[in-house]
N, C-alpha and C positions, 0 to 999 in steps of 0.2 A: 655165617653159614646161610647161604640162599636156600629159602625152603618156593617150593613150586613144585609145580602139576609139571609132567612133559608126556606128552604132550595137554598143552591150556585149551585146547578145545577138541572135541570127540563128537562126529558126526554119526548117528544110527535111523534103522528106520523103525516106524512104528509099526509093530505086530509081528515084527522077525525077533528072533533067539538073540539075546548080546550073549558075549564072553569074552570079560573085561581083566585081563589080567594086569593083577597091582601088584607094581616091584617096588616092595623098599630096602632092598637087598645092600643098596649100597651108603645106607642112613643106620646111622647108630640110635637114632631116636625112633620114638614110638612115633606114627602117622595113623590117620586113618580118610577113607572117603567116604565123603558124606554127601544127601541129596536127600534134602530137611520134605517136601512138597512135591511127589511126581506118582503120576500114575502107572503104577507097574503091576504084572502079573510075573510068578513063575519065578520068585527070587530065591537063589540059593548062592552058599559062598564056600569055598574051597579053602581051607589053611588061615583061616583069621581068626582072631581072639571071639569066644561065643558070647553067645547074648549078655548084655551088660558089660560091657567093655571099658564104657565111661560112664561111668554111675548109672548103668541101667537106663540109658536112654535109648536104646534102639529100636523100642516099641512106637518110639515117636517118629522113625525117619524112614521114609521110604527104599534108601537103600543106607545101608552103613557097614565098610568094610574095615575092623581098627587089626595094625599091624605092628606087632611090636621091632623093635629097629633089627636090621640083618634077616628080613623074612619078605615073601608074597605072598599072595593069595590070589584067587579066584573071584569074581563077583558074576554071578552067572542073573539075568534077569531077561524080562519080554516089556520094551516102555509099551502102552498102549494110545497114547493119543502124541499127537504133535508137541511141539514148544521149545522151550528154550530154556533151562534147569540148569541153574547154578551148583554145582560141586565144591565140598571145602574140607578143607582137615578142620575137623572141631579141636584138637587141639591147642590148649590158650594162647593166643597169638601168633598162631600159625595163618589162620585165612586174614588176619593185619596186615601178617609181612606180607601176603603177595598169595597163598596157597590156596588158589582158589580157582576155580576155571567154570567151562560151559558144555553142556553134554545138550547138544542139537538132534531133538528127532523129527524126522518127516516124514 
């Protein structure tokens, strides 16, 4: 079972509105996206599992949208400075096998 980001890399600008919509509609397993280190204003998420999703860690990550398998959700944010921020499913051995990509702002 190929697990991955589609698309692996997501281009935005800094100080404009995102709205990232995450499909795992067609994954029987639970995913989530994750983005450990970025600086964001204005986060809010539409249809994902609430706060503590995986052991209450989402106090710690700057964005974290977890989705149980056959669902989407929304991840609605504002990044505020440039870079290059790696994205991953925390999921155990998921960002191993390959589930991992790059959310580029400028």
């Amino acid at each position: 079972d190929l697990v991955t980001f589609d698309p692996p890399q997501i281009a935005v600008q800094a100080g404009k509105p995102v709205r990232l919509a995450v499909d795992n509609s067609e994954s029987a397993s639970p995913h989530d996206f994750t983005i450990s280190v970025m600086p964001v204003s204005g986060v809010r998420s539409e249809g994902s599992e609430a706060a503590g999703g995986h052991g209450g860690h989402m106090q710690e990550n700057a964005l974290h949208m977890a989705l149980e398998g056959k669902t989407s959700g929304v991840l609605e944010f504002t990044p505020t400075e440039p870079g290059e921020y790696e994205f991953i499913c925390t999921v155990t051995g998921h960002a191993v096998a390959g589930m991992r990509g790059k959310l580029i702002v400028t």
